[in-house]
Backbone bond lengths (Angstrom), bond angles and torsions (degrees), N, CA, C in turn:
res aa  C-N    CA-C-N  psi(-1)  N-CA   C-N-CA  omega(-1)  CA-C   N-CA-C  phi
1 X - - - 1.434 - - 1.528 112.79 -
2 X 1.498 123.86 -44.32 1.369 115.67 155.25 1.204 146.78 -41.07
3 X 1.668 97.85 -20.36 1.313 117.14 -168.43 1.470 108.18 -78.67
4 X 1.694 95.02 -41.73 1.325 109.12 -171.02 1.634 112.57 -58.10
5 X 1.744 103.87 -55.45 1.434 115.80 173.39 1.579 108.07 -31.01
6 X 1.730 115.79 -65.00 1.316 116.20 -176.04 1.248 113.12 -47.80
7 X 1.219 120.18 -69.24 1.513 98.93 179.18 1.476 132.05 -52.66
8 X 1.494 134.15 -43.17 1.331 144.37 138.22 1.577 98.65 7.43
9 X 1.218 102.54 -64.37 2.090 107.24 -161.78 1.267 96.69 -63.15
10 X 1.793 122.93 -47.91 1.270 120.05 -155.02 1.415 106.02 -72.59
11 X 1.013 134.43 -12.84 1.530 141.56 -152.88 2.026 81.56 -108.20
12 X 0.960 102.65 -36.63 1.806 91.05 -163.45 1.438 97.08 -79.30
13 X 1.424 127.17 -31.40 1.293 134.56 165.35 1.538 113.52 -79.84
14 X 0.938 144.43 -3.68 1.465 138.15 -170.22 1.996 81.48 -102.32
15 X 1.524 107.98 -70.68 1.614 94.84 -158.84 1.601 123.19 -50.62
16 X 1.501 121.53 -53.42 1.836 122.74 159.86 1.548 97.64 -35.51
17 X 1.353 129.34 -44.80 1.380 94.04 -171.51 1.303 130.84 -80.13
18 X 1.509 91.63 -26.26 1.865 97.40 170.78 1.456 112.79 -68.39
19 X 1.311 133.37 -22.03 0.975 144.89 -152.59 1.864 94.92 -90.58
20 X 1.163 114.92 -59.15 1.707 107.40 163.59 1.262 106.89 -69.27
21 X 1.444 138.38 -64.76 1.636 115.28 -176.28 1.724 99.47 -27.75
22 X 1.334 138.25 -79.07 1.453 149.68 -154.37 1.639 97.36 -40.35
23 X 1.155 114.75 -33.20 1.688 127.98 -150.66 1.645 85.84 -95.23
24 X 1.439 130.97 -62.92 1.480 140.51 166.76 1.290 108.48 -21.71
25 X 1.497 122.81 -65.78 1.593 128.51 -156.84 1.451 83.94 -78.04
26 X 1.324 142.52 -29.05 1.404 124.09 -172.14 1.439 120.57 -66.59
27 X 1.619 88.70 -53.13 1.690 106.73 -176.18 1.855 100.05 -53.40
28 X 1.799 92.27 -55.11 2.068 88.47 178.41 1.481 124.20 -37.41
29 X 1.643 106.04 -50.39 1.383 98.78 -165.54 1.706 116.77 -71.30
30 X 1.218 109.35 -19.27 1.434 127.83 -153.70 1.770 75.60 -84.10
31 X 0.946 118.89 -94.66 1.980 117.39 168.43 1.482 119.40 3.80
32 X 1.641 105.31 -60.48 1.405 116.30 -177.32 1.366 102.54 -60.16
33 X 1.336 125.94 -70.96 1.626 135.51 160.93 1.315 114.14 -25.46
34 X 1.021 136.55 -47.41 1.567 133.46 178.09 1.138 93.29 -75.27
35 X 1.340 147.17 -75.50 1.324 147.24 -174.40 1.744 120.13 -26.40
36 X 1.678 96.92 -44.09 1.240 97.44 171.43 1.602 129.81 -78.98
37 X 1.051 98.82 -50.36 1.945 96.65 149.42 1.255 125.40 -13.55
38 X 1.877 98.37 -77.80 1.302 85.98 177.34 1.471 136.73 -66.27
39 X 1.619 109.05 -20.95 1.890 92.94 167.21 1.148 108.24 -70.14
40 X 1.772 151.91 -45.45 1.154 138.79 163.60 1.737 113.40 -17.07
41 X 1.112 130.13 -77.68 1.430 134.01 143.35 0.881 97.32 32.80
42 X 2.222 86.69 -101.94 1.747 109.57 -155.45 1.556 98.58 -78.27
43 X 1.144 146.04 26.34 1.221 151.39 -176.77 1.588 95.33 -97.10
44 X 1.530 113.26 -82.72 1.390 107.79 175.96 1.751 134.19 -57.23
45 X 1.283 102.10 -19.31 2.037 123.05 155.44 1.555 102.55 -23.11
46 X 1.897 90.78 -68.88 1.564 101.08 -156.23 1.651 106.46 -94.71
47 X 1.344 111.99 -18.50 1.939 96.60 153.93 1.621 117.66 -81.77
48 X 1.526 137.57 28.35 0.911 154.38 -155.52 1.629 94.49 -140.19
49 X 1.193 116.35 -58.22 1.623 107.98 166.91 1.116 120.53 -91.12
50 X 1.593 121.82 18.29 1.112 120.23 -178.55 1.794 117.83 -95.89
51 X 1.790 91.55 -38.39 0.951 107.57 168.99 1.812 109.99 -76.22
52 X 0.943 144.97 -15.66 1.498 149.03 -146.61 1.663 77.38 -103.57
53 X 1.558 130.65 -73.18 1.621 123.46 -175.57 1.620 113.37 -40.73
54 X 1.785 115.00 -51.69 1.131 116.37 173.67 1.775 122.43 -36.63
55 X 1.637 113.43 -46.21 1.321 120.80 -155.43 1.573 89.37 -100.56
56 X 1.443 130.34 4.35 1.497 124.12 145.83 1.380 124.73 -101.11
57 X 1.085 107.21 -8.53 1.508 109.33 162.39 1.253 104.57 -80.70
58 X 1.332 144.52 -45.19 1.396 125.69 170.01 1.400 128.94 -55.19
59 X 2.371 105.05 -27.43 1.527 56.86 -172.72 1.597 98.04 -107.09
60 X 1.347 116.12 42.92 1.884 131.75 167.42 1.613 85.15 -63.21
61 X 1.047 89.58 -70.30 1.928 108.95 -169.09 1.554 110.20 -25.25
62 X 1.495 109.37 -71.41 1.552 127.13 175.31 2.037 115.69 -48.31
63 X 1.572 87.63 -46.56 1.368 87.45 176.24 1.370 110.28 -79.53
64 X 1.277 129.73 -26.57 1.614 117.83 178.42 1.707 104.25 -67.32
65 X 1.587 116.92 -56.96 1.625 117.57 179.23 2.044 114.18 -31.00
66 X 1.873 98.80 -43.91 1.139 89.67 -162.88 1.383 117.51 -83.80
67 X 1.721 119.54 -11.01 1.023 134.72 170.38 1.894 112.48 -57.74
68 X 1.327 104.65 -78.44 1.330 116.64 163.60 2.088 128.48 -48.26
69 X 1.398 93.03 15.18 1.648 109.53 178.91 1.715 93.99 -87.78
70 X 1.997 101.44 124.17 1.311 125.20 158.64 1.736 105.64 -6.99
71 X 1.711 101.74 -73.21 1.448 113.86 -148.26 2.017 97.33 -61.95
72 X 1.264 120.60 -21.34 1.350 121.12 -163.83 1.646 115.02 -93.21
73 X 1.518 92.14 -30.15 1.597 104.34 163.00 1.639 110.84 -71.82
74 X 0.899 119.63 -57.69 1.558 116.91 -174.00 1.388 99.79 -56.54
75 X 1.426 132.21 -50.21 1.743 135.74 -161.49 1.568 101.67 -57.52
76 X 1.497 111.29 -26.54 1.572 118.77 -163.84 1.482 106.91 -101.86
77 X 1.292 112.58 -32.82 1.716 113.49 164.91 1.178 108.62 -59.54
78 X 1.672 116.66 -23.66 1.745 103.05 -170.36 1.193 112.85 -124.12
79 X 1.608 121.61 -3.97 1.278 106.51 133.39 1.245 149.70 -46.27
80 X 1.608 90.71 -94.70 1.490 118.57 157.14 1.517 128.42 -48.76
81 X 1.191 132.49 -38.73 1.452 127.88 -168.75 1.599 95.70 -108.52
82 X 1.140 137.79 -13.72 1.591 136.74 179.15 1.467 122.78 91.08
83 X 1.376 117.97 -2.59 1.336 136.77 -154.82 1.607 106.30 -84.92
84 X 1.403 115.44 128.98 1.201 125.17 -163.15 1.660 103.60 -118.69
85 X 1.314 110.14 158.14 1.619 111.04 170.93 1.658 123.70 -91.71
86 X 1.099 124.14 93.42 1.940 129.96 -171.87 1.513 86.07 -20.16
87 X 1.435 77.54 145.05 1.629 113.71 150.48 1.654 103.50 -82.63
88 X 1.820 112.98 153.98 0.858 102.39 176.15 1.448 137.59 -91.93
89 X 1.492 97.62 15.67 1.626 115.18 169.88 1.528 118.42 -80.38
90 X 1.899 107.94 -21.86 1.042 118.55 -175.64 1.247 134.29 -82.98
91 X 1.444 102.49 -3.85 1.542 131.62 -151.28 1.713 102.03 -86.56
92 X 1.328 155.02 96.61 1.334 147.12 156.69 1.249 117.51 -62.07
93 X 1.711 142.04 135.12 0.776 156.78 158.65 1.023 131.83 -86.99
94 X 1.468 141.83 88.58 1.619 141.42 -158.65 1.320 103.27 -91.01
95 X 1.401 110.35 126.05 1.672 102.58 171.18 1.781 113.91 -116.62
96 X 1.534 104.93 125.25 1.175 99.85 -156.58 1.756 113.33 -82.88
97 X 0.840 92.29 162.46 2.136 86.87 -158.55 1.337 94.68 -103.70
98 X 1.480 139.02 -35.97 1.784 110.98 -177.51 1.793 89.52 161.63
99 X 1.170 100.74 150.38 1.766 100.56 161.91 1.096 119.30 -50.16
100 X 1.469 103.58 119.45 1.904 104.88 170.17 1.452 92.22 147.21
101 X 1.127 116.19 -172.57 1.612 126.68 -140.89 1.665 79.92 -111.57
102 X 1.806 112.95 141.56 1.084 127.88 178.85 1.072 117.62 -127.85
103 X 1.223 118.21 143.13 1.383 120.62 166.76 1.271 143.05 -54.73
104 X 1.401 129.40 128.52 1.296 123.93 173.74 1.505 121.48 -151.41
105 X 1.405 105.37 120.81 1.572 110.09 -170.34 1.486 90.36 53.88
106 X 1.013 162.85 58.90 1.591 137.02 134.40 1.764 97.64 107.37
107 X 1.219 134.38 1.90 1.576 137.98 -160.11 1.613 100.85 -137.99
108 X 0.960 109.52 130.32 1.492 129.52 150.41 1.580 110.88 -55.99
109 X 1.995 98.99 120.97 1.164 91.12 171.89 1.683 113.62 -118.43
């Protein structure tokens, strides 16, 4: 008859407990699942600004190339700065003679 009692308890204690473990793995997975969502989320967030930096770095890129273009430097030297291209009568040619101190006008240069 003791025996019986003992087991009696274990059975009244075994089912409540399975009964929250069962309730645990629910609440867990449902958690894990929400959890994962949300990095999906912030997952696509940051390939969303990833791509958005990418498509300003191109057009940094495009706008720096077109800035630094031959034809825009010269247009702005001869606008803006006054700078003209020699004639070729105007052009002097220095030819340099060797290491060592040279002459000029009468002065060491």
């Amino acid at each position: 008859m003791v025996y019986l009692r003992h087991k009696s308890m274990v059975v009244y204690l075994v089912k409540p407990l399975c009964v929250a473990l069962l309730l645990f793995g629910i609440f867990g997975i449902i958690w894990l699942r929400s959890n994962l969502i949300s990095l999906e989320y912030t997952i696509s967030e940051l390939e969303n600004k990833r791509m958005e930096r990418l498509r300003e770095a191109k057009m940094l890129m495009a706008e720096r190339a077109s800035m630094l273009s031959i034809q825009r430097v010269e247009r702005t030297a001869v606008r803006d700065l006054g700078l003209v291209f020699p004639d070729r009568t105007r052009v002097v040619y220095v030819k340099e003679k060797g290491p060592g101190p040279q002459m000029v006008s009468g002065r060491f240069r």
